[in-house]
mmCIF entry with sequence, helices, sheets and N, C-alpha, C, O atoms, coordinates in Angstrom:
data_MODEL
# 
_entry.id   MODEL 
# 
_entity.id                         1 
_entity.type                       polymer 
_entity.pdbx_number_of_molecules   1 
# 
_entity_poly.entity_id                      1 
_entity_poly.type                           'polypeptide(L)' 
_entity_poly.nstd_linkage                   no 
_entity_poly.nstd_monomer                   no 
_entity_poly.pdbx_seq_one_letter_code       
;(UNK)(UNK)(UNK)(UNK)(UNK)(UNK)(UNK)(UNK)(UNK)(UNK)(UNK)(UNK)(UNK)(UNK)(UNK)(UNK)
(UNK)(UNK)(UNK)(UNK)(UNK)(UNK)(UNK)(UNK)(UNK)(UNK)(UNK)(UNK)(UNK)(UNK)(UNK)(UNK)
(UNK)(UNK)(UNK)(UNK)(UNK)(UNK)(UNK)(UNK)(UNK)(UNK)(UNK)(UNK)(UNK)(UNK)(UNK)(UNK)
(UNK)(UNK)(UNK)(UNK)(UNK)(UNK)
;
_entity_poly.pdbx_seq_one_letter_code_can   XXXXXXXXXXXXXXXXXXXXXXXXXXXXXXXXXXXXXXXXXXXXXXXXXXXXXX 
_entity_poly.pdbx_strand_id                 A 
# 
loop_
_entity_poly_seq.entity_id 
_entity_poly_seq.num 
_entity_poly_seq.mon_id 
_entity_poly_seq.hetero 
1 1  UNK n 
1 2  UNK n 
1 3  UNK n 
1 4  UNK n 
1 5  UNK n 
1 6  UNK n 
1 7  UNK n 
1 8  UNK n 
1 9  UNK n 
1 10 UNK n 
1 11 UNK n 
1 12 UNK n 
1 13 UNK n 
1 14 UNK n 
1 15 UNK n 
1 16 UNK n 
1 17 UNK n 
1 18 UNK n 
1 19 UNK n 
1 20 UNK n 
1 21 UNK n 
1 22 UNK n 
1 23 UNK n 
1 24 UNK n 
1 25 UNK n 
1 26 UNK n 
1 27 UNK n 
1 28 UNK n 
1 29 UNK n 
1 30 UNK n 
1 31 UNK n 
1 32 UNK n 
1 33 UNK n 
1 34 UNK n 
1 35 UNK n 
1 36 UNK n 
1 37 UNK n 
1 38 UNK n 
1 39 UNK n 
1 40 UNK n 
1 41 UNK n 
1 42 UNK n 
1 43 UNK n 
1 44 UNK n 
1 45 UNK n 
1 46 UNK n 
1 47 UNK n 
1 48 UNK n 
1 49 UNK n 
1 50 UNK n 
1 51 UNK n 
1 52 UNK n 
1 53 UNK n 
1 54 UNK n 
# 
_struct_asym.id          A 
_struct_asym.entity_id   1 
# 
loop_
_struct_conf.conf_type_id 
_struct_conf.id 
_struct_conf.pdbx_PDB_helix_id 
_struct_conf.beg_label_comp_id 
_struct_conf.beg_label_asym_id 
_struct_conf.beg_label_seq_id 
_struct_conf.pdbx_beg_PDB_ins_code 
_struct_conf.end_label_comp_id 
_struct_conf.end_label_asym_id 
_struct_conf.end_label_seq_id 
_struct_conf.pdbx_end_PDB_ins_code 
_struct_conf.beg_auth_comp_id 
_struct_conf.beg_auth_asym_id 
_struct_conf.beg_auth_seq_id 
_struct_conf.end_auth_comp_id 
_struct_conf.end_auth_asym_id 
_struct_conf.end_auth_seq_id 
_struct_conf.pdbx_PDB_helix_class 
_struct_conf.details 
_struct_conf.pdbx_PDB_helix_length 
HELX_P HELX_P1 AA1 UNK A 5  ? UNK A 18 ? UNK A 5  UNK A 18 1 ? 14 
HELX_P HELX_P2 AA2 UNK A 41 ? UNK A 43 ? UNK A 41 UNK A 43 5 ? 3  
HELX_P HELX_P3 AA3 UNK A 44 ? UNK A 53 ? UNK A 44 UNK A 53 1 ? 10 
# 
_struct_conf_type.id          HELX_P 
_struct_conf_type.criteria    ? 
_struct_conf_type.reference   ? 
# 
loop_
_atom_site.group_PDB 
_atom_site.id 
_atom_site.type_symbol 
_atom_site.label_atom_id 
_atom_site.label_alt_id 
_atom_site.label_comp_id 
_atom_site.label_asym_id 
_atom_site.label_entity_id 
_atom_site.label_seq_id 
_atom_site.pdbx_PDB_ins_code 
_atom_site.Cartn_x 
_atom_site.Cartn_y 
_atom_site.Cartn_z 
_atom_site.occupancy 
_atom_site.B_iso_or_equiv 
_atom_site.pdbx_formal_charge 
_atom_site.auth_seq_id 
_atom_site.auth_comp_id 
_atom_site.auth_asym_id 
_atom_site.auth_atom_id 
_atom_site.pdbx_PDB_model_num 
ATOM 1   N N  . UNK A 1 1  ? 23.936 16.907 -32.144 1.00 0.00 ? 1  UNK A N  1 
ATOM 2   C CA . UNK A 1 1  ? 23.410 17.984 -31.338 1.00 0.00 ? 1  UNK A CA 1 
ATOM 3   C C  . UNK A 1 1  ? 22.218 17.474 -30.526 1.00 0.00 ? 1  UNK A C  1 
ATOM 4   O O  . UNK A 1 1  ? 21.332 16.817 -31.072 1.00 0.00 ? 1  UNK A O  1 
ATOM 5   N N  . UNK A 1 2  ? 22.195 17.800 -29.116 1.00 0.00 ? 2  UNK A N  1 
ATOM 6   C CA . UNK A 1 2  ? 21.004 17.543 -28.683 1.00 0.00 ? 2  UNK A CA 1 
ATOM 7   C C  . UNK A 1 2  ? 19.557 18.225 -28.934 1.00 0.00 ? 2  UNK A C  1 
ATOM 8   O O  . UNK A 1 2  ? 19.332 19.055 -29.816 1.00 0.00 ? 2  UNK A O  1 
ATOM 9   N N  . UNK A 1 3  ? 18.691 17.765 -28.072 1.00 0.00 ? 3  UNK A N  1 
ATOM 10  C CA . UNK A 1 3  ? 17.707 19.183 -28.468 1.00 0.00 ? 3  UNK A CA 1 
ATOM 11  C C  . UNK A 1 3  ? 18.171 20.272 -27.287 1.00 0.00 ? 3  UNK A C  1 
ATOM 12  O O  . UNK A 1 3  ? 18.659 21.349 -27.631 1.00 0.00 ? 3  UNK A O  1 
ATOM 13  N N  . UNK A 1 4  ? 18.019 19.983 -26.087 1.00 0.00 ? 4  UNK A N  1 
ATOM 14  C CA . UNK A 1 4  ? 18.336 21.235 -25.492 1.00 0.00 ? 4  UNK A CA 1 
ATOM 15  C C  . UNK A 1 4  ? 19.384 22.380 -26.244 1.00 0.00 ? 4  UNK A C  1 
ATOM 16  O O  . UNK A 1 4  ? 19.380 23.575 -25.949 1.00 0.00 ? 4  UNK A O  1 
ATOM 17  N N  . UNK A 1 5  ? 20.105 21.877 -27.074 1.00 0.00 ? 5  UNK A N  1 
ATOM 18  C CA . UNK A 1 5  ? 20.788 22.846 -28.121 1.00 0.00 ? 5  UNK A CA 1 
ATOM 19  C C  . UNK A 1 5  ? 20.604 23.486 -29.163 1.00 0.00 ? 5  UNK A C  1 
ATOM 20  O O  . UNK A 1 5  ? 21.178 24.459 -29.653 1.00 0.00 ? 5  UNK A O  1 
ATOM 21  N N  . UNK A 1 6  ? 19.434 22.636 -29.588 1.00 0.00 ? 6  UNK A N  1 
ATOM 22  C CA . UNK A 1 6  ? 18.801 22.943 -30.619 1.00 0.00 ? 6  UNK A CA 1 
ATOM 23  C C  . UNK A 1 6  ? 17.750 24.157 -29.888 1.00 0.00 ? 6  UNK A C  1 
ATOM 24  O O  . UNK A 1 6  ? 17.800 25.377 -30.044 1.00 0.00 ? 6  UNK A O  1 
ATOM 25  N N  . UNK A 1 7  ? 17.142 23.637 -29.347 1.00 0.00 ? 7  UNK A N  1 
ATOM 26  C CA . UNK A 1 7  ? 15.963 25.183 -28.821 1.00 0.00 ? 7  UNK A CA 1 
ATOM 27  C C  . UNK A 1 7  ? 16.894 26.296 -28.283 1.00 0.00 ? 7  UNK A C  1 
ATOM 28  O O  . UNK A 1 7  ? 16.605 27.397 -28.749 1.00 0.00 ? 7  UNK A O  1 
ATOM 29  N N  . UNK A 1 8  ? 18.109 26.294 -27.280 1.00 0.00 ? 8  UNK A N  1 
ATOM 30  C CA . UNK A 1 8  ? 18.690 27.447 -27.279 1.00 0.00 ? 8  UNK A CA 1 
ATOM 31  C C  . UNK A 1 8  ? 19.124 28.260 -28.535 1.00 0.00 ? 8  UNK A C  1 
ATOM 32  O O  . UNK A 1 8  ? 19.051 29.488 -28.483 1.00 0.00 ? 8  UNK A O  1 
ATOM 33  N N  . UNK A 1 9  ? 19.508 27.727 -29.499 1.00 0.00 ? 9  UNK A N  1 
ATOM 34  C CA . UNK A 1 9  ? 19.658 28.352 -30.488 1.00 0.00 ? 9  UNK A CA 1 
ATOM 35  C C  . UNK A 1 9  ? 18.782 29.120 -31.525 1.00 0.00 ? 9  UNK A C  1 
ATOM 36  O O  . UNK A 1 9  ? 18.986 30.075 -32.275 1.00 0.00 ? 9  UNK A O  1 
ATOM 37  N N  . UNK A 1 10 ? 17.637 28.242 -31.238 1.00 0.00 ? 10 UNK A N  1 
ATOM 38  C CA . UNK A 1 10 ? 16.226 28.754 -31.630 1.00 0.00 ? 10 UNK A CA 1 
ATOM 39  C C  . UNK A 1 10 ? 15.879 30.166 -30.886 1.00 0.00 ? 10 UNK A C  1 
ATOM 40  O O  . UNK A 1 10 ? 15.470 31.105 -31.568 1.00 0.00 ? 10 UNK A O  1 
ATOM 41  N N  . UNK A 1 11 ? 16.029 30.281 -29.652 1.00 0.00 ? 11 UNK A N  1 
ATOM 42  C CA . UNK A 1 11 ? 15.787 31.212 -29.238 1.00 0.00 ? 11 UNK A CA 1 
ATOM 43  C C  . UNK A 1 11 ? 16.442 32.280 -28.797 1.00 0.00 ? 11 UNK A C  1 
ATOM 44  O O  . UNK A 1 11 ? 15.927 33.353 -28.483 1.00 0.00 ? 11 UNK A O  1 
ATOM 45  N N  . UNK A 1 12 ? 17.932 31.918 -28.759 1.00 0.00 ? 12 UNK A N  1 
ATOM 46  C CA . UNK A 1 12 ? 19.095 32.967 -29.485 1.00 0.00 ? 12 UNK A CA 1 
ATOM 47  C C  . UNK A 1 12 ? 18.372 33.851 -30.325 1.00 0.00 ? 12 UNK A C  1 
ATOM 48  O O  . UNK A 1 12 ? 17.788 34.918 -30.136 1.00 0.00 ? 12 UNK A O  1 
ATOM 49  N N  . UNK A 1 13 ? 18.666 32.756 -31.786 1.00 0.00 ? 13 UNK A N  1 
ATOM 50  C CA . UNK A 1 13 ? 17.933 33.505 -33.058 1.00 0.00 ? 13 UNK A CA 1 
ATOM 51  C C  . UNK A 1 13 ? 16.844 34.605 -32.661 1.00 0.00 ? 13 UNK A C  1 
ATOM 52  O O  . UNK A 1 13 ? 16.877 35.804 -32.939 1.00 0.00 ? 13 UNK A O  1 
ATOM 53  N N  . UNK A 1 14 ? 15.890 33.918 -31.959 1.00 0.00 ? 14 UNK A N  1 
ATOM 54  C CA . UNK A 1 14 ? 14.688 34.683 -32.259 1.00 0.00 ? 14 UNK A CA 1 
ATOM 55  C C  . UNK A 1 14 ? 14.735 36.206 -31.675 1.00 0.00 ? 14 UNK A C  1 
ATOM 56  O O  . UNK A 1 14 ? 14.256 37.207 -32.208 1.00 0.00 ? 14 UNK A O  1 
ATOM 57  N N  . UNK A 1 15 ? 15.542 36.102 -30.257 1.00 0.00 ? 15 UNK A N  1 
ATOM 58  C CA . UNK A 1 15 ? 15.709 37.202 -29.642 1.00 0.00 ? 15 UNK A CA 1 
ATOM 59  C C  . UNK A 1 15 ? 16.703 38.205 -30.235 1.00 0.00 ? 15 UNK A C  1 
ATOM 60  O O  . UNK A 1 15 ? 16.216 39.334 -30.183 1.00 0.00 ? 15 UNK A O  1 
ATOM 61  N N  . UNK A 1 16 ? 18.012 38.189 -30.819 1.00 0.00 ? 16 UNK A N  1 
ATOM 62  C CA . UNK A 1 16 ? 18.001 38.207 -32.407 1.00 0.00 ? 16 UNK A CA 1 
ATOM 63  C C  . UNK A 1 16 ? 17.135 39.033 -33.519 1.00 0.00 ? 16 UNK A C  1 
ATOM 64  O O  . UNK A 1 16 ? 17.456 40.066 -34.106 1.00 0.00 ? 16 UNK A O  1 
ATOM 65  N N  . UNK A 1 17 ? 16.345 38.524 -33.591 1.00 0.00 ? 17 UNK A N  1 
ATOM 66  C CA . UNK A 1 17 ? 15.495 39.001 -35.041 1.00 0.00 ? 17 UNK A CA 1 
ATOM 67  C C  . UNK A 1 17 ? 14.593 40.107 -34.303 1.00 0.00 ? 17 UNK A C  1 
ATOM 68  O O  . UNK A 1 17 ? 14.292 41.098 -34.969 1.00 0.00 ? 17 UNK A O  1 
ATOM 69  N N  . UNK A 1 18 ? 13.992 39.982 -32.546 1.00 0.00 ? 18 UNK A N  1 
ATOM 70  C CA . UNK A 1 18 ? 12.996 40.618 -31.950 1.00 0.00 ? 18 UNK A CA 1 
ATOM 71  C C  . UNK A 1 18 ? 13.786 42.315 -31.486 1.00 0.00 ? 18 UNK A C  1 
ATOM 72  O O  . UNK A 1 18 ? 13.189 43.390 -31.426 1.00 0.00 ? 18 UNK A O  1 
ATOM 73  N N  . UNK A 1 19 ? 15.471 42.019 -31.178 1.00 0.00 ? 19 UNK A N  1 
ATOM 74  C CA . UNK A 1 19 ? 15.865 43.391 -31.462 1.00 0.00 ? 19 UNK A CA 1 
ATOM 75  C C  . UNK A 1 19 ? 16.454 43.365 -29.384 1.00 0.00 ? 19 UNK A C  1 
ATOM 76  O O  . UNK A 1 19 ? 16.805 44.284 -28.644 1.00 0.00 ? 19 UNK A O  1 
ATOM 77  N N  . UNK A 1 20 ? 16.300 41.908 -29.151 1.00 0.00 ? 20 UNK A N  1 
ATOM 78  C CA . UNK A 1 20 ? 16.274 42.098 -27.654 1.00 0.00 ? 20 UNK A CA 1 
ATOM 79  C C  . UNK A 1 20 ? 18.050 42.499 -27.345 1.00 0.00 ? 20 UNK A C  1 
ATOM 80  O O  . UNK A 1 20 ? 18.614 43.109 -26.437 1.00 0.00 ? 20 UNK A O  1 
ATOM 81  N N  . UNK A 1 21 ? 18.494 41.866 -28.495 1.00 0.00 ? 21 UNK A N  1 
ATOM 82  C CA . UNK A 1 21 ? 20.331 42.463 -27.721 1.00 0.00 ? 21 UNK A CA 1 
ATOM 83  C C  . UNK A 1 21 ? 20.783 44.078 -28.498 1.00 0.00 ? 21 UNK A C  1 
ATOM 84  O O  . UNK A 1 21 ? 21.905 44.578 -28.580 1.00 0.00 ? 21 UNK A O  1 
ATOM 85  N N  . UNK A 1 22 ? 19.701 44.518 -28.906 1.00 0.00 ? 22 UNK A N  1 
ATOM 86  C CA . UNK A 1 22 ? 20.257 45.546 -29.342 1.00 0.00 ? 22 UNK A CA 1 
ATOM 87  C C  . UNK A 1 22 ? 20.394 47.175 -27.964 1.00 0.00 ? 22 UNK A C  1 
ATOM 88  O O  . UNK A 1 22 ? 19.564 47.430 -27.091 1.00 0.00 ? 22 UNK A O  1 
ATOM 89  N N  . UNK A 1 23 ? 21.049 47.565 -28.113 1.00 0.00 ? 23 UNK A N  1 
ATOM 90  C CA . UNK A 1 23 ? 21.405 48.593 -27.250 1.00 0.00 ? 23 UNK A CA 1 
ATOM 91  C C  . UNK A 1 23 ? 21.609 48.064 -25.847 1.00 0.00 ? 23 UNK A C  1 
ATOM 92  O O  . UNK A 1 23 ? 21.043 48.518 -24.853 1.00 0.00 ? 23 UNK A O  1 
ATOM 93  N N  . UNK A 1 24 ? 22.426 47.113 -25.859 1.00 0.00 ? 24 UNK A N  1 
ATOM 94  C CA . UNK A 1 24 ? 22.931 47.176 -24.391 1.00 0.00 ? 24 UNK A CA 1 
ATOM 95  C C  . UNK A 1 24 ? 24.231 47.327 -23.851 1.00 0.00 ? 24 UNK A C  1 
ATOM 96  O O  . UNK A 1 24 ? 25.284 47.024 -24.413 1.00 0.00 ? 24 UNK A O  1 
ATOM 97  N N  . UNK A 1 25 ? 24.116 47.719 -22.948 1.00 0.00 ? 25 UNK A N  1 
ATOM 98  C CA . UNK A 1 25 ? 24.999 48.350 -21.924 1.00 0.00 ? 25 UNK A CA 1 
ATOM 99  C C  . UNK A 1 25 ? 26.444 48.064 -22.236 1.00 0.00 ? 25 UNK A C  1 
ATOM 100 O O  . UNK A 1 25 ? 26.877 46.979 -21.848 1.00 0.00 ? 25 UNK A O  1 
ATOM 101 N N  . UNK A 1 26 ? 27.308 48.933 -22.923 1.00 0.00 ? 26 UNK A N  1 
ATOM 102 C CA . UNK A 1 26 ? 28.998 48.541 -23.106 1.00 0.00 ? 26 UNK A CA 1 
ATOM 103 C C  . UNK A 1 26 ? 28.627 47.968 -24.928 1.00 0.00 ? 26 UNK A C  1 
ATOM 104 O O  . UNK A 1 26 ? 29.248 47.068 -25.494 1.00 0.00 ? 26 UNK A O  1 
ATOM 105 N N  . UNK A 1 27 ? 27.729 48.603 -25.406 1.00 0.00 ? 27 UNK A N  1 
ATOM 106 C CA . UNK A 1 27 ? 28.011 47.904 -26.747 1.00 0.00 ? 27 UNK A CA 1 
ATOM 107 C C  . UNK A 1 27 ? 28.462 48.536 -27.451 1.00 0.00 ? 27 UNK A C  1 
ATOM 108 O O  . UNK A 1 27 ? 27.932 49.645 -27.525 1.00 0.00 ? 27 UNK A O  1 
ATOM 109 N N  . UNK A 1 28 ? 29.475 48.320 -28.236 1.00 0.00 ? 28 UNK A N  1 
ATOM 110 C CA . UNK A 1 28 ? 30.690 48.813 -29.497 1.00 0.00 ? 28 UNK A CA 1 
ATOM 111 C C  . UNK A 1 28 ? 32.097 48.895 -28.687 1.00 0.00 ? 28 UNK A C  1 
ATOM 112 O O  . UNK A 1 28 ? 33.143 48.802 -29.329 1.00 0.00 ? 28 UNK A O  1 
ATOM 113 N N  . UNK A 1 29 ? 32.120 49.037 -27.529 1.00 0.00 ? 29 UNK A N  1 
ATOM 114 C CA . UNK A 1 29 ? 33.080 49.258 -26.777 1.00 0.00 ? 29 UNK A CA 1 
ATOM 115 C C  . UNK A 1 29 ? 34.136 47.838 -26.359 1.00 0.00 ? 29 UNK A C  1 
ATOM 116 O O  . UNK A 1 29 ? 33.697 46.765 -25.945 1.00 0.00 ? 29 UNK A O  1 
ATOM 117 N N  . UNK A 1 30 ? 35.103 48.051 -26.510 1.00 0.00 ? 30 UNK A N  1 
ATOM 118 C CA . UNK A 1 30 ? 36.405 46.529 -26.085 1.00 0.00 ? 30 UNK A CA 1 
ATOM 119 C C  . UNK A 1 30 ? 36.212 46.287 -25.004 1.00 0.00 ? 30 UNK A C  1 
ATOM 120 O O  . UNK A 1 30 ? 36.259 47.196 -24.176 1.00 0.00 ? 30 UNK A O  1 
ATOM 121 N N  . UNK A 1 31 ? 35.842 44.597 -24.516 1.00 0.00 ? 31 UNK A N  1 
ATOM 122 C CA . UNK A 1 31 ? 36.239 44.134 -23.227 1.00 0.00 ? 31 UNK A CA 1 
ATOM 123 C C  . UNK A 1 31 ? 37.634 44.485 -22.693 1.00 0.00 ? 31 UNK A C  1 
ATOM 124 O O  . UNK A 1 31 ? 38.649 44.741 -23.340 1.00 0.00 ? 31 UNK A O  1 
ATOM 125 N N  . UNK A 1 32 ? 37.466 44.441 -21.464 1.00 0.00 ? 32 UNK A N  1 
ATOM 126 C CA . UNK A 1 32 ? 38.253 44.095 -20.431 1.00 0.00 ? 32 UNK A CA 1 
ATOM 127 C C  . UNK A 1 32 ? 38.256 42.836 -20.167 1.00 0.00 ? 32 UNK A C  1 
ATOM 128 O O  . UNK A 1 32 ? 37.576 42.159 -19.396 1.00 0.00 ? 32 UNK A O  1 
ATOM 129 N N  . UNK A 1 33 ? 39.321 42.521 -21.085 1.00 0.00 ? 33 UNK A N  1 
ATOM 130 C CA . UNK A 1 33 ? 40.072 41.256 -20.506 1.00 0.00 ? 33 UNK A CA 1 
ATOM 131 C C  . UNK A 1 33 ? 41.304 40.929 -19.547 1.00 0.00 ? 33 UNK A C  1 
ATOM 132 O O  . UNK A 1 33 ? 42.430 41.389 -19.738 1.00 0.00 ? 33 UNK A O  1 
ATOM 133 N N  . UNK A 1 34 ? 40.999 40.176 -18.608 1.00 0.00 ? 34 UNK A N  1 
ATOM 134 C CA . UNK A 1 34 ? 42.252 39.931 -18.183 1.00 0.00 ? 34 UNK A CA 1 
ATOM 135 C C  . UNK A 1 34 ? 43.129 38.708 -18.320 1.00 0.00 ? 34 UNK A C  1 
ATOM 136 O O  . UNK A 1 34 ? 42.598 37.614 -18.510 1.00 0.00 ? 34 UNK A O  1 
ATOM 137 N N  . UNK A 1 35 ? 45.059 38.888 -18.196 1.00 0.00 ? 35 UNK A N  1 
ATOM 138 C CA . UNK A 1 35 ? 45.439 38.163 -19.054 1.00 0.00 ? 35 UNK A CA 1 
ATOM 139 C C  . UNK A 1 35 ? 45.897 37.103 -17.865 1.00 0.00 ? 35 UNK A C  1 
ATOM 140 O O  . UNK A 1 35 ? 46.068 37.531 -16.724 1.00 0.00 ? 35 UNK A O  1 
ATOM 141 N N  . UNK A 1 36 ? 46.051 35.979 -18.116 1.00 0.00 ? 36 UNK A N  1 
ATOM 142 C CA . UNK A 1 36 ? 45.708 34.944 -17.009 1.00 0.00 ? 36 UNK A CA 1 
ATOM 143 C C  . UNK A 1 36 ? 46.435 34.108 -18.024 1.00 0.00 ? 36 UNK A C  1 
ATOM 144 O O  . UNK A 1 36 ? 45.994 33.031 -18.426 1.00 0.00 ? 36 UNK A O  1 
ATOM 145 N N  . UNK A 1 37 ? 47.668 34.693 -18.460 1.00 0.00 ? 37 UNK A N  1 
ATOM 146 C CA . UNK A 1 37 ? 48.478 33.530 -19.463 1.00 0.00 ? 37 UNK A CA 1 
ATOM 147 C C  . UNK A 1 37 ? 49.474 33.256 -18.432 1.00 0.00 ? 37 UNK A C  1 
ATOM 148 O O  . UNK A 1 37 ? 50.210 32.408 -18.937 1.00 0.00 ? 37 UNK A O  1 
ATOM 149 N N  . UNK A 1 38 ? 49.950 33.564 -17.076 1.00 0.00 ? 38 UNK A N  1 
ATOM 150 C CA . UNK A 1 38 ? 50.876 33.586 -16.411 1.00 0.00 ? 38 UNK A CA 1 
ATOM 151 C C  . UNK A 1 38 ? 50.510 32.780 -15.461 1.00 0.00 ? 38 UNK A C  1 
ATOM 152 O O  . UNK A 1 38 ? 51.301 32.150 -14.758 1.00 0.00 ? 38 UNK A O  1 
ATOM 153 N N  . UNK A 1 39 ? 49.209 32.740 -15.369 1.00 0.00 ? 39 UNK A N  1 
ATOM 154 C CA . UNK A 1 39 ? 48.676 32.012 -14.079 1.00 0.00 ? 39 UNK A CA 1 
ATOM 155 C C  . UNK A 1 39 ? 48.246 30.220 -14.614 1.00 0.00 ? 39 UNK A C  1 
ATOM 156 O O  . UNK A 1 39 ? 47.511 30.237 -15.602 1.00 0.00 ? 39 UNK A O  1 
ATOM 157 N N  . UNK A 1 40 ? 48.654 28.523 -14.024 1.00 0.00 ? 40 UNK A N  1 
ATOM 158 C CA . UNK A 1 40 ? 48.571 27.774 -14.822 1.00 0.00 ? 40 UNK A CA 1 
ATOM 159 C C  . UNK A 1 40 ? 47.145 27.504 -14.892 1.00 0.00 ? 40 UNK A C  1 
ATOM 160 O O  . UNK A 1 40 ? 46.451 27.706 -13.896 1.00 0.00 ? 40 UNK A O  1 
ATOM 161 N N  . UNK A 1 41 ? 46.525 26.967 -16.224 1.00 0.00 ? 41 UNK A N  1 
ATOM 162 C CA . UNK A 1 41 ? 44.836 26.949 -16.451 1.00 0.00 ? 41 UNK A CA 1 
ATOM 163 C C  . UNK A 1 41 ? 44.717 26.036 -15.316 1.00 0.00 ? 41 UNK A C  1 
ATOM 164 O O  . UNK A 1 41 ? 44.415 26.707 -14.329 1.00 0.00 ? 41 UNK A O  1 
ATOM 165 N N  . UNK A 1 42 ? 44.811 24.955 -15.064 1.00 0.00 ? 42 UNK A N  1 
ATOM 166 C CA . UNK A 1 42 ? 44.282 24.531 -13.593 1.00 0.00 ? 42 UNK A CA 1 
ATOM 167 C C  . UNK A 1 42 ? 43.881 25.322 -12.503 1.00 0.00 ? 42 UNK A C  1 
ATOM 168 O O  . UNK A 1 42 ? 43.026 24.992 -11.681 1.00 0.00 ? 42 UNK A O  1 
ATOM 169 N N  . UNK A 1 43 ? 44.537 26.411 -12.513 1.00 0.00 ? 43 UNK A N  1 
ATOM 170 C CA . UNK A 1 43 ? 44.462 27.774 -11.201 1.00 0.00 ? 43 UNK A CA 1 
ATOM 171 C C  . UNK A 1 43 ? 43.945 28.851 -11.227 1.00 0.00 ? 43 UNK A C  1 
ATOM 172 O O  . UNK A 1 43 ? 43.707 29.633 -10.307 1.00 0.00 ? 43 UNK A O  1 
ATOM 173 N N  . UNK A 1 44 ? 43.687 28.944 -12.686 1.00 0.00 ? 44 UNK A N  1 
ATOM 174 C CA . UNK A 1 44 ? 42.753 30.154 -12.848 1.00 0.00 ? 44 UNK A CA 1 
ATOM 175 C C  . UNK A 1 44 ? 41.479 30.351 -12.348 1.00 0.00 ? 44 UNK A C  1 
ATOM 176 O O  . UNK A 1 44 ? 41.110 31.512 -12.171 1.00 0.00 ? 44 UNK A O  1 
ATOM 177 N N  . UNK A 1 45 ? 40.642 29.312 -12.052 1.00 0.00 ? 45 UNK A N  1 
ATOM 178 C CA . UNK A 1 45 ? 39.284 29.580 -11.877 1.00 0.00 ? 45 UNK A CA 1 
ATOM 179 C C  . UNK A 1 45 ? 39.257 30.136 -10.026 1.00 0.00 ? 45 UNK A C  1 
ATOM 180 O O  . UNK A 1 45 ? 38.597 30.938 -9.367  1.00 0.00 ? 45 UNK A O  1 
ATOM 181 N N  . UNK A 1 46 ? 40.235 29.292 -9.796  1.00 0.00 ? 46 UNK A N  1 
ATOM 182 C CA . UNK A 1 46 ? 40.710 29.428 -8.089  1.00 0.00 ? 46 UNK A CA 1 
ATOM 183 C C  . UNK A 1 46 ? 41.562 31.217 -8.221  1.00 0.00 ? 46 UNK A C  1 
ATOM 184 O O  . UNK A 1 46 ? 41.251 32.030 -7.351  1.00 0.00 ? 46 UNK A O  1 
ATOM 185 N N  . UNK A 1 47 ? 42.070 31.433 -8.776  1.00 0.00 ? 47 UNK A N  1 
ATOM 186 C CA . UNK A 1 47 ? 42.411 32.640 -9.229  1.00 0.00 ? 47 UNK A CA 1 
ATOM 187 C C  . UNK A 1 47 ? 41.599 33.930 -8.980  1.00 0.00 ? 47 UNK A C  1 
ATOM 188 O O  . UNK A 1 47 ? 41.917 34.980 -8.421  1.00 0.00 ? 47 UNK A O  1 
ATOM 189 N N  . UNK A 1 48 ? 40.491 33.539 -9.547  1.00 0.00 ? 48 UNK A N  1 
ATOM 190 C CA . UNK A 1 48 ? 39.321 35.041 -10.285 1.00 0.00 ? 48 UNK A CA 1 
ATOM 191 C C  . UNK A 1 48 ? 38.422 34.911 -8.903  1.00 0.00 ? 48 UNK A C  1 
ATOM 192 O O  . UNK A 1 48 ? 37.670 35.798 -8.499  1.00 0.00 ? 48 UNK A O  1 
ATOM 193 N N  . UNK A 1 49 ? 38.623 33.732 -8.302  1.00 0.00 ? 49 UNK A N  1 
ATOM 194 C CA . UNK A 1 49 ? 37.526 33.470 -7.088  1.00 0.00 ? 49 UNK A CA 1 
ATOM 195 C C  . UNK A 1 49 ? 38.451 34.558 -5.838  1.00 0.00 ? 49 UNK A C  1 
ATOM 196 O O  . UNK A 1 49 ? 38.061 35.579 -5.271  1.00 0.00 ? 49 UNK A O  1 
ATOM 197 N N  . UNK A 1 50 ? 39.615 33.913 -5.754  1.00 0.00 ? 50 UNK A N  1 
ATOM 198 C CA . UNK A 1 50 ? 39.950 35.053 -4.458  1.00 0.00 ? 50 UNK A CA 1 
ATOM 199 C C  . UNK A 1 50 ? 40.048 36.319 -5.236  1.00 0.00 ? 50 UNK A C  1 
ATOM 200 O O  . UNK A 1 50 ? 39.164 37.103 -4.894  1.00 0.00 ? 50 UNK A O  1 
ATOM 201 N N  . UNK A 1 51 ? 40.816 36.768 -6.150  1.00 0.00 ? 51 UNK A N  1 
ATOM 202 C CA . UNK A 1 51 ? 40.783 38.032 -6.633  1.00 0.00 ? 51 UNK A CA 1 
ATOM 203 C C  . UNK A 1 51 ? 39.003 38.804 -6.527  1.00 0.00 ? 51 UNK A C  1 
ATOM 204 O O  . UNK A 1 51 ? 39.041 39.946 -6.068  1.00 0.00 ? 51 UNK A O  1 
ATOM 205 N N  . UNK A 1 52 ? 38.064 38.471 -6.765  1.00 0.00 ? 52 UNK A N  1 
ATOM 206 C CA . UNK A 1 52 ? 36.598 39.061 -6.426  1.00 0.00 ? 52 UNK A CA 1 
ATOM 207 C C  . UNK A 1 52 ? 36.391 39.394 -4.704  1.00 0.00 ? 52 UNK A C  1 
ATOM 208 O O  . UNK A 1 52 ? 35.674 40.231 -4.155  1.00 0.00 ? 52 UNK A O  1 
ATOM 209 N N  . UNK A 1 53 ? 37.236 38.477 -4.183  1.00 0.00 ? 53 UNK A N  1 
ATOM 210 C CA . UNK A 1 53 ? 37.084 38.295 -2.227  1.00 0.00 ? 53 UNK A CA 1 
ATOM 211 C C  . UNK A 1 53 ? 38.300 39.581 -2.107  1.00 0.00 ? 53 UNK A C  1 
ATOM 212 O O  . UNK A 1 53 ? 38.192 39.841 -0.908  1.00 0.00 ? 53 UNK A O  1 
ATOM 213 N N  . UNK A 1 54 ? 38.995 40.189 -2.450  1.00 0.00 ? 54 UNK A N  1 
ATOM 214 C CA . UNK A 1 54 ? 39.480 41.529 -2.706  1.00 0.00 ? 54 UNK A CA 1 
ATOM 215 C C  . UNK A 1 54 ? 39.078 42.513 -2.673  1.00 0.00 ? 54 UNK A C  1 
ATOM 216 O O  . UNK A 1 54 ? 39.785 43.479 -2.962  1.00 0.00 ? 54 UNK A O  1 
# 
């Protein structure tokens, strides 16, 4: 592990313990996922880019 990984996680945690992810916006509720098993993974990212220009 590097350190830059090590301190993000540190401060994950901490924000975490401070209560900062609690109550936000869409929480308890199921993503919206979309299914992009049809489309080949090489093309997906090119995919979600024009679909947003929509």
């Amino acid at each position: 592990m590097d350190i830059a990984h090590i301190i993000a996680e540190e401060k994950i945690k901490q924000a975490i313990n401070d209560g900062d992810f609690d109550n936000l916006p869409g929480a308890g509720k199921p993503l919206q996922l979309e299914d992009l098993s049809h489309i080949p993974e090489e093309l997906r990212q090119a995919y979600r880019m024009m679909k947003k220009l929509m």
